[in-house]
PyMOL Python script that loads the backbone (N, CA, C, O; Angstrom):
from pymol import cmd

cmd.read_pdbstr("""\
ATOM      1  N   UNK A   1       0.821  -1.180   0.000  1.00  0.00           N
ATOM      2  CA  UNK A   1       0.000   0.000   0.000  1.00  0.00           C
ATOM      3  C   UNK A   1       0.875   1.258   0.000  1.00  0.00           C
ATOM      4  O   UNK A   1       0.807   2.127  -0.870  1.00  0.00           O
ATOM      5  N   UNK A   2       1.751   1.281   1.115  1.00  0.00           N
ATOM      6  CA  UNK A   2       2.759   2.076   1.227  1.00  0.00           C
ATOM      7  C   UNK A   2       3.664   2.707  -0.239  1.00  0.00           C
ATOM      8  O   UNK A   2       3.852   3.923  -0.246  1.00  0.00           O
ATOM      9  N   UNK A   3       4.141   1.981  -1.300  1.00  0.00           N
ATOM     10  CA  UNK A   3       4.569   1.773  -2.151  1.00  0.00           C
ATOM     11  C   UNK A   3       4.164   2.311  -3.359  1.00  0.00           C
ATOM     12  O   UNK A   3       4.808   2.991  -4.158  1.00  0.00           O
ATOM     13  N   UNK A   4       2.274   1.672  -3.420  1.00  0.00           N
ATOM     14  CA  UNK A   4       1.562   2.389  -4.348  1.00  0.00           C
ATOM     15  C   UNK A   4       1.296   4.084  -3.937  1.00  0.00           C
ATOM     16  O   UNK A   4       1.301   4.951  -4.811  1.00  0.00           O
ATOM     17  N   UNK A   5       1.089   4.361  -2.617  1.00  0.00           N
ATOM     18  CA  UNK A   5       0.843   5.935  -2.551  1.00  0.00           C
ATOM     19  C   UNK A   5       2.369   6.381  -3.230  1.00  0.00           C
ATOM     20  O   UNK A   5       2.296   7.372  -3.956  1.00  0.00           O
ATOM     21  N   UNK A   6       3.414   5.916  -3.118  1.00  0.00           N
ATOM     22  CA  UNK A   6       4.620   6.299  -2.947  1.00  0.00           C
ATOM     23  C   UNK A   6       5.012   6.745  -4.528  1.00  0.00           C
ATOM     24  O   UNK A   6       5.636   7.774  -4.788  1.00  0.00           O
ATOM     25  N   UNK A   7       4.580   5.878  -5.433  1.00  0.00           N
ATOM     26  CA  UNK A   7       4.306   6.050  -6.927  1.00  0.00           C
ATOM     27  C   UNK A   7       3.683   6.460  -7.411  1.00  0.00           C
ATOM     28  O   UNK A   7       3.868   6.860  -8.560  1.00  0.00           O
ATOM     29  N   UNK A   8       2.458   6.582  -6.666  1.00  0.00           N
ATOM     30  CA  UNK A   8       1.279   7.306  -7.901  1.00  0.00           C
ATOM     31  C   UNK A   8       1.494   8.717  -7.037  1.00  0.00           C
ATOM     32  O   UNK A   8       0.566   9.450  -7.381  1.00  0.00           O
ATOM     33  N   UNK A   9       2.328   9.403  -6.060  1.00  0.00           N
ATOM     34  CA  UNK A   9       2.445  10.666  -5.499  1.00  0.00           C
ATOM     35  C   UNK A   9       3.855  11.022  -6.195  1.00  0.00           C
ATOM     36  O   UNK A   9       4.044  12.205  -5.910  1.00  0.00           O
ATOM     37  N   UNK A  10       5.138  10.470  -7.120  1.00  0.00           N
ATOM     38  CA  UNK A  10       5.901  10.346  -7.471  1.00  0.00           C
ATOM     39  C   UNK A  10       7.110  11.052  -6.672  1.00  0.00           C
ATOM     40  O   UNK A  10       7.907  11.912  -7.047  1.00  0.00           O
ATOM     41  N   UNK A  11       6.968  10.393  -5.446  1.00  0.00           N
ATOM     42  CA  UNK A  11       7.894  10.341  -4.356  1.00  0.00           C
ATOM     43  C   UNK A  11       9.017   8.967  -4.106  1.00  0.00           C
ATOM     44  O   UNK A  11       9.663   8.642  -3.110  1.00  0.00           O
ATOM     45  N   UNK A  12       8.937   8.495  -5.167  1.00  0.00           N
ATOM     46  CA  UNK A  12      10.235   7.282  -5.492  1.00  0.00           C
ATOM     47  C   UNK A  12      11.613   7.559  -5.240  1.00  0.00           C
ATOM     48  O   UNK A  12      12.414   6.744  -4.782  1.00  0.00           O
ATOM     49  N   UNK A  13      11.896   8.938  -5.611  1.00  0.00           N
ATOM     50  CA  UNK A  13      12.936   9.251  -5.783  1.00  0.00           C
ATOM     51  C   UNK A  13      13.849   9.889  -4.719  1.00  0.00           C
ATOM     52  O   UNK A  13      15.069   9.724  -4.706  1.00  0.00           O
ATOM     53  N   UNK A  14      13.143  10.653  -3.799  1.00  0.00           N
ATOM     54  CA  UNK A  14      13.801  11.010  -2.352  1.00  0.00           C
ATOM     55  C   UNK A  14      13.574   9.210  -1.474  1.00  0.00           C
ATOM     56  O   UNK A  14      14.432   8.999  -0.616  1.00  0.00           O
ATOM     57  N   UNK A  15      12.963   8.536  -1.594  1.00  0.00           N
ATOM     58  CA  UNK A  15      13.148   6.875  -1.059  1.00  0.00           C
ATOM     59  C   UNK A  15      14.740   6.679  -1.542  1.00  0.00           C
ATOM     60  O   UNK A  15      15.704   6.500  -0.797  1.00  0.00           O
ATOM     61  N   UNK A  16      14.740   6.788  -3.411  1.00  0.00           N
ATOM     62  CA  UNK A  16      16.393   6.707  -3.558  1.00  0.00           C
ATOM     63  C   UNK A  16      17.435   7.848  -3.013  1.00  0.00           C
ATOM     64  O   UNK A  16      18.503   7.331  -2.685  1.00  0.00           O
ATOM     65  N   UNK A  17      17.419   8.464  -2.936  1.00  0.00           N
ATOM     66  CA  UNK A  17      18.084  10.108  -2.678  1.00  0.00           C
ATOM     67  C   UNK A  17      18.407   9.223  -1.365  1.00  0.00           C
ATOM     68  O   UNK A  17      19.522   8.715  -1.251  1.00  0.00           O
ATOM     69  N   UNK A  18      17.339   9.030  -0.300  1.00  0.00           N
ATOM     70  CA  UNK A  18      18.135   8.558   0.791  1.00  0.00           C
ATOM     71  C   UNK A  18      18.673   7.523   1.040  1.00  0.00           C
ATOM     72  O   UNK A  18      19.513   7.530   1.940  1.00  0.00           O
ATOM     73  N   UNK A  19      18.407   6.398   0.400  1.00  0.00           N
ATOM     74  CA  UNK A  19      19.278   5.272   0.344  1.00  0.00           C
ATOM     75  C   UNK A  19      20.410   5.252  -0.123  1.00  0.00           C
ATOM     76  O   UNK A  19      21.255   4.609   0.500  1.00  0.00           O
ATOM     77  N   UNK A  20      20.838   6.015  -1.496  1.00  0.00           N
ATOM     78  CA  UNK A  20      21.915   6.730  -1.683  1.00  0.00           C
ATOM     79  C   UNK A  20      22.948   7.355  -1.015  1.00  0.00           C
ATOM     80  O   UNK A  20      24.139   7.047  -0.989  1.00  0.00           O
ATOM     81  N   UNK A  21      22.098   8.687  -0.230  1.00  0.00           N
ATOM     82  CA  UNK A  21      22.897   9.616   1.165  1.00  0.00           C
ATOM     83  C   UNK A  21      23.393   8.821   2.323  1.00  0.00           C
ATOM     84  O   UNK A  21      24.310   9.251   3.023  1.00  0.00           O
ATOM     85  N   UNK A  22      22.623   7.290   2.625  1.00  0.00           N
ATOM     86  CA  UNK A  22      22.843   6.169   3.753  1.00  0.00           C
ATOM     87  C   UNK A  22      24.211   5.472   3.478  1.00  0.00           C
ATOM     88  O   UNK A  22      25.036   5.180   4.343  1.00  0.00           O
ATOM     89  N   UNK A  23      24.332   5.230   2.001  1.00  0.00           N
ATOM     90  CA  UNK A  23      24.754   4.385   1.692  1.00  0.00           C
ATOM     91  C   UNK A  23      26.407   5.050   1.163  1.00  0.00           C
ATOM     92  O   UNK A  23      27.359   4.293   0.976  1.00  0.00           O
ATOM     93  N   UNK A  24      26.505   6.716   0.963  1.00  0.00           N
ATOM     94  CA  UNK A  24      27.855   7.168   1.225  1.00  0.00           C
ATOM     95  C   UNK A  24      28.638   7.485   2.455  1.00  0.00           C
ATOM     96  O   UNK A  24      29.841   7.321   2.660  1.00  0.00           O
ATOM     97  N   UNK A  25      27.493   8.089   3.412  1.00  0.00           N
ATOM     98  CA  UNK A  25      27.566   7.846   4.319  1.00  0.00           C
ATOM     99  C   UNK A  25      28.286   6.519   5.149  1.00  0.00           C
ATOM    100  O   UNK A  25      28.630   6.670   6.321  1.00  0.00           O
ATOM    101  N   UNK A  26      28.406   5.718   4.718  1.00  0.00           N
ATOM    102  CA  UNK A  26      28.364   4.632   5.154  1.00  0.00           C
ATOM    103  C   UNK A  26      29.750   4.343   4.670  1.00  0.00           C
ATOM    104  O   UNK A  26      30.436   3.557   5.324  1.00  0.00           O
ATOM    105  N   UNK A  27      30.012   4.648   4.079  1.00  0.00           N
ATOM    106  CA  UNK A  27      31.146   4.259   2.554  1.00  0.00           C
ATOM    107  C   UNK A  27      32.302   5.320   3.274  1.00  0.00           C
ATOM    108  O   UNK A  27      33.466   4.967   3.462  1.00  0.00           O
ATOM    109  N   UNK A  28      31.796   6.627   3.628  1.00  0.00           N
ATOM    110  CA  UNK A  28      32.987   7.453   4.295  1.00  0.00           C
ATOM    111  C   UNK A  28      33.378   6.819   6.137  1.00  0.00           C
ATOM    112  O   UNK A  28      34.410   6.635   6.783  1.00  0.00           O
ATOM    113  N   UNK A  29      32.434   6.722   6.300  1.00  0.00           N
ATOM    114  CA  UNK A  29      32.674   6.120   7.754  1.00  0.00           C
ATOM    115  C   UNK A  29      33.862   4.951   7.611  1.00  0.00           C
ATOM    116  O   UNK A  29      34.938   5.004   8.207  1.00  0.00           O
ATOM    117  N   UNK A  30      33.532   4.104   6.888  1.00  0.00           N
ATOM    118  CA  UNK A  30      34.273   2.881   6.720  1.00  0.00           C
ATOM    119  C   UNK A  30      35.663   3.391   5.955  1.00  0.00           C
ATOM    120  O   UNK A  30      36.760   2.878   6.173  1.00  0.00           O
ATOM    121  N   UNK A  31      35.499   4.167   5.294  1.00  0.00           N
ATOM    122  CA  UNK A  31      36.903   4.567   4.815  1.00  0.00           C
ATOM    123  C   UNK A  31      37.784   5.434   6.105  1.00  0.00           C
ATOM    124  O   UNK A  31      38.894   5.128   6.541  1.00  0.00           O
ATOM    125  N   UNK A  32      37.074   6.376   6.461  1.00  0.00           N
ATOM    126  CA  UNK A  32      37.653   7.103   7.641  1.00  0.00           C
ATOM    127  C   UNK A  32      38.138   6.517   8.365  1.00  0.00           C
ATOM    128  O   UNK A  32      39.251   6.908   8.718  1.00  0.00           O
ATOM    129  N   UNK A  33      37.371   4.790   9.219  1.00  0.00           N
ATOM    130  CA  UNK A  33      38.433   4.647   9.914  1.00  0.00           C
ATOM    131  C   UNK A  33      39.467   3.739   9.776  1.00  0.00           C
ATOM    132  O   UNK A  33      40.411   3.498  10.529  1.00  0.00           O
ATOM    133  N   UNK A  34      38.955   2.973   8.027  1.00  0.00           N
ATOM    134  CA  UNK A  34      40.363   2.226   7.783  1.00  0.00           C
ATOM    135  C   UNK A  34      41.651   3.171   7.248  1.00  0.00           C
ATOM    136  O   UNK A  34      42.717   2.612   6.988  1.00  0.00           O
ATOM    137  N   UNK A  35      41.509   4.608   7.099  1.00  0.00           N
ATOM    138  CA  UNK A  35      42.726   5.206   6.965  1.00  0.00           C
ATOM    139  C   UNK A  35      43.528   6.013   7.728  1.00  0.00           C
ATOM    140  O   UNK A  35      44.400   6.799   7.359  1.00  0.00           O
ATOM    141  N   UNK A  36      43.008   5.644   9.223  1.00  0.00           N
ATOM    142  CA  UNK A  36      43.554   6.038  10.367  1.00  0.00           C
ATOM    143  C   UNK A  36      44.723   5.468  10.844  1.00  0.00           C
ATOM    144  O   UNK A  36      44.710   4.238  10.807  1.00  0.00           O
ATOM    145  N   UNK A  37      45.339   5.781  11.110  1.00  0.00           N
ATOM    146  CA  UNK A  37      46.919   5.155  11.974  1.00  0.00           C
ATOM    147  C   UNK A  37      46.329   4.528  13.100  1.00  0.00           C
ATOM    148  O   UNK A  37      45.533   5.033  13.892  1.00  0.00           O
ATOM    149  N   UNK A  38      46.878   3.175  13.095  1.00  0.00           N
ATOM    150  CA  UNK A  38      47.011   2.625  14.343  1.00  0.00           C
ATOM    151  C   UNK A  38      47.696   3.390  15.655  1.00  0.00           C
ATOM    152  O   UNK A  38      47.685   2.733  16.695  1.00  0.00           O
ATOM    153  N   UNK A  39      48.027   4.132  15.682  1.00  0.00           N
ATOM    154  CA  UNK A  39      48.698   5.295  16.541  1.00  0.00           C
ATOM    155  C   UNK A  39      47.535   6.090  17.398  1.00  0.00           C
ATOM    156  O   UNK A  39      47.379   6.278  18.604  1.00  0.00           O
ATOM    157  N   UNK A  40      46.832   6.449  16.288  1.00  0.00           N
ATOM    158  CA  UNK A  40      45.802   7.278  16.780  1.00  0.00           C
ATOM    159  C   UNK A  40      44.419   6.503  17.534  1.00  0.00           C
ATOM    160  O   UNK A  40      43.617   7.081  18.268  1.00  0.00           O
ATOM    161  N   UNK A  41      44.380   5.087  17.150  1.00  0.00           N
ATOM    162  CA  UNK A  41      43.457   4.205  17.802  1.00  0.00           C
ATOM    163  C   UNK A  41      43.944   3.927  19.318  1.00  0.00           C
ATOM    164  O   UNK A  41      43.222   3.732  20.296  1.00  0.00           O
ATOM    165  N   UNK A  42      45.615   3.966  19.249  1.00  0.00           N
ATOM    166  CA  UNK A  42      46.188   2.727  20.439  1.00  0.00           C
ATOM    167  C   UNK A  42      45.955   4.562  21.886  1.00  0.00           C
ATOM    168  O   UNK A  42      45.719   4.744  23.081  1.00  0.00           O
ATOM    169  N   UNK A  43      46.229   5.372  20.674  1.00  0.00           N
ATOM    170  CA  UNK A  43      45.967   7.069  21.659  1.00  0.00           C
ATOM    171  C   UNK A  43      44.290   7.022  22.387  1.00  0.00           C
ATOM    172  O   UNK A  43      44.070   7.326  23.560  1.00  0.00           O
ATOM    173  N   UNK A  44      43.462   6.674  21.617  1.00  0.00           N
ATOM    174  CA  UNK A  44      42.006   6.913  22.080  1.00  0.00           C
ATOM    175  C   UNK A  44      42.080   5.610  22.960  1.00  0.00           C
ATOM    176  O   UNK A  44      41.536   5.871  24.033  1.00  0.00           O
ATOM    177  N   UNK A  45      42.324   4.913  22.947  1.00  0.00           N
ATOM    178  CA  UNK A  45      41.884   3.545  23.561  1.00  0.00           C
ATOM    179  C   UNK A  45      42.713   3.947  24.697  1.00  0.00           C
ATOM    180  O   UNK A  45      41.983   3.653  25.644  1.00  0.00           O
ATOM    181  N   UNK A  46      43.966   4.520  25.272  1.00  0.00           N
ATOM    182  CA  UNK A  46      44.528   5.284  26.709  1.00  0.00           C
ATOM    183  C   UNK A  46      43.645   6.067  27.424  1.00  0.00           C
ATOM    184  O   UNK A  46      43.650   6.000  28.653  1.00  0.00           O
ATOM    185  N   UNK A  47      42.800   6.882  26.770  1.00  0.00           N
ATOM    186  CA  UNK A  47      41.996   8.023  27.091  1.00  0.00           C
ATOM    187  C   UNK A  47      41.511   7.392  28.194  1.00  0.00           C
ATOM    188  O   UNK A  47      42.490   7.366  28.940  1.00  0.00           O
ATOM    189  N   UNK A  48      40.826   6.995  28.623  1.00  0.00           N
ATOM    190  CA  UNK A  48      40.161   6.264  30.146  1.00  0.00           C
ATOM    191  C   UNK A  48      41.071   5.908  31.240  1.00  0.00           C
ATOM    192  O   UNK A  48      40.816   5.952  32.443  1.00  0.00           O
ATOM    193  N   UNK A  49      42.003   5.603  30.756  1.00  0.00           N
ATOM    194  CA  UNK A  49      43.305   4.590  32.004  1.00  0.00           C
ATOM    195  C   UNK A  49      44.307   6.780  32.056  1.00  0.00           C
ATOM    196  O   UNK A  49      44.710   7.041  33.190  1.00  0.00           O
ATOM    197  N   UNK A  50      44.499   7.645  31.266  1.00  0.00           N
ATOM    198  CA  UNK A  50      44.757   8.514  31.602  1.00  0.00           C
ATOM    199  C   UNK A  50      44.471   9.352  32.132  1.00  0.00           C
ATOM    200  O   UNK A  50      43.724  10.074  31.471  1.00  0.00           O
ATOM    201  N   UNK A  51      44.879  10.016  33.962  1.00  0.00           N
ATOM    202  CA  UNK A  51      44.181  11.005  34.547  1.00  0.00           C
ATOM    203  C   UNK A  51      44.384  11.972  34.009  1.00  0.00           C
ATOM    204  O   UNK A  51      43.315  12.413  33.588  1.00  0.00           O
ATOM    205  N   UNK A  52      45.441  12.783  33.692  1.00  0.00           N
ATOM    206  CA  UNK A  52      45.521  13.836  33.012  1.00  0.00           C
ATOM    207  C   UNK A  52      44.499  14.138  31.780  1.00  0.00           C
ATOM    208  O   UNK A  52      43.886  15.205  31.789  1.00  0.00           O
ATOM    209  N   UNK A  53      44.341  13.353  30.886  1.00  0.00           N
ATOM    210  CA  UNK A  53      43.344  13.463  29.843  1.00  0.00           C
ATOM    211  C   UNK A  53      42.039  13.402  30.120  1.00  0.00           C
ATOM    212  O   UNK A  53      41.143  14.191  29.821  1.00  0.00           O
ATOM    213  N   UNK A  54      42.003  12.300  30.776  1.00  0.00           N
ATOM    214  CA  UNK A  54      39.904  11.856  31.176  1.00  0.00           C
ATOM    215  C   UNK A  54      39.983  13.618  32.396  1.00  0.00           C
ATOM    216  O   UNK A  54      39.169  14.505  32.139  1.00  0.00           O
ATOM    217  N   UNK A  55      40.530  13.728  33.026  1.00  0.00           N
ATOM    218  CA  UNK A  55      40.019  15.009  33.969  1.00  0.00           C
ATOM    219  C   UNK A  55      39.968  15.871  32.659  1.00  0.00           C
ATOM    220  O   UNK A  55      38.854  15.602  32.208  1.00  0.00           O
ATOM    221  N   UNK A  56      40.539  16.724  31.838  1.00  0.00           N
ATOM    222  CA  UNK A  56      40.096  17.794  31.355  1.00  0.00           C
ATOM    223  C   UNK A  56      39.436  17.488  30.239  1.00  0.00           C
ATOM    224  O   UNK A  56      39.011  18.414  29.549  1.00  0.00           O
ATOM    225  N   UNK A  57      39.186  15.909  29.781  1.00  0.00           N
ATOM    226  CA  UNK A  57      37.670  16.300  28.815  1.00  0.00           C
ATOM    227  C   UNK A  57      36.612  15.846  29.693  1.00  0.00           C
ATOM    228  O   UNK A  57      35.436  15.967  29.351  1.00  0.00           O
ATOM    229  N   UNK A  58      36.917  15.378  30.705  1.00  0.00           N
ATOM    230  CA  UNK A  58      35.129  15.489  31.864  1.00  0.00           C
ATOM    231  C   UNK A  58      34.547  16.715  32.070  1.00  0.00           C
ATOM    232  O   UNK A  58      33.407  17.177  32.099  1.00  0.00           O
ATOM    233  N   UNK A  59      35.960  17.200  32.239  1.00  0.00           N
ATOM    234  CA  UNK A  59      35.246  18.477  32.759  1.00  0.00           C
ATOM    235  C   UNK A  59      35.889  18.799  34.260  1.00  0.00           C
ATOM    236  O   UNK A  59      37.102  18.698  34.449  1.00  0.00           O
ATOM    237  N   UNK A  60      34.987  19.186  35.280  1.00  0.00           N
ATOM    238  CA  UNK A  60      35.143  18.570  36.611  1.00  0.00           C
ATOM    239  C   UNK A  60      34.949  17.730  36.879  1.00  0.00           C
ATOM    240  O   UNK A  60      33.937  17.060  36.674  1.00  0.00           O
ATOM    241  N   UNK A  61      36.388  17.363  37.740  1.00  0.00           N
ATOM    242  CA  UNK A  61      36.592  15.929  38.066  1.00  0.00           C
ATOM    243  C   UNK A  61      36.716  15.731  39.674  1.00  0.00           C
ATOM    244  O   UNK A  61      36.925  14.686  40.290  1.00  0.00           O
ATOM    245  N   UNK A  62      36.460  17.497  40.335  1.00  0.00           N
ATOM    246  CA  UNK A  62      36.640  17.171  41.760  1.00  0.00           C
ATOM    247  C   UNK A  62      35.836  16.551  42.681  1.00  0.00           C
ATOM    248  O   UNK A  62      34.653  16.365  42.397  1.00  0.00           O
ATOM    249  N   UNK A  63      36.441  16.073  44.121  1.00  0.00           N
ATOM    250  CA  UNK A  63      35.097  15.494  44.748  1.00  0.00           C
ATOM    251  C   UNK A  63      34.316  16.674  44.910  1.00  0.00           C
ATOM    252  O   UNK A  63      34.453  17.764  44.354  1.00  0.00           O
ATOM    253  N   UNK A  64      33.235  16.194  45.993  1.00  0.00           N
ATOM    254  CA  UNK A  64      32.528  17.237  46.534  1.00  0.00           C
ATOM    255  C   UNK A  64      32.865  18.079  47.699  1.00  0.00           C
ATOM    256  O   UNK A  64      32.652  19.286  47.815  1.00  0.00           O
ATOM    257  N   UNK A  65      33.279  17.484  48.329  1.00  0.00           N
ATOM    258  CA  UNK A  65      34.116  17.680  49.561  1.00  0.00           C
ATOM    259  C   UNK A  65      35.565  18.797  48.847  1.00  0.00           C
ATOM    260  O   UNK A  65      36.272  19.227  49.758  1.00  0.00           O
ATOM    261  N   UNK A  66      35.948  19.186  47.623  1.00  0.00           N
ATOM    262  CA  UNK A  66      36.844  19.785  47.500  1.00  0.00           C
ATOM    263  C   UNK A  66      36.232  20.691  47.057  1.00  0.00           C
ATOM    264  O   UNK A  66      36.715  21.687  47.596  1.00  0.00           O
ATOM    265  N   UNK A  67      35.275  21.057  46.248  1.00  0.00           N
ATOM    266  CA  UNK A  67      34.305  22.087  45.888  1.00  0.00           C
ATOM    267  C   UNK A  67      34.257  23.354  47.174  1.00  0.00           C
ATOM    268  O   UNK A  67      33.499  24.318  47.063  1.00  0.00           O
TER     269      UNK A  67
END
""", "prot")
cmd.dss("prot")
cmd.show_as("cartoon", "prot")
cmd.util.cbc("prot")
cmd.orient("prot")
């Protein structure tokens, strides 16, 4: 049913437009991160085990008691 409104309103084509936009989308993601340095993966994957780093992208990191 869906399909027939979809054709006889000749709205076929934004259905492709976005399967298209999904589907480069998709295509840059996968390229982006196979052309990343292993360097820069083994760097993000530290981010948690580093205090210096995890405190200033948290934000505040003090207790409450130091507030």
């Amino acid at each position: 049913m869906m399909r027939d409104v979809m054709e006889s309103a000749g709205l076929t084509i934004y259905a492709e437009i976005g399967l298209i936009l999904l589907f480069v989308t998709f295509l840059f993601a996968v390229a982006r991160t196979m052309t990343r340095k292993r360097e820069y993966y083994d760097k993000l994957a530290r981010i948690p085990l580093d205090d210096e780093l995890s405190s200033d992208s948290a934000g505040s990191t003090k207790e409450p008691s130091e507030v």
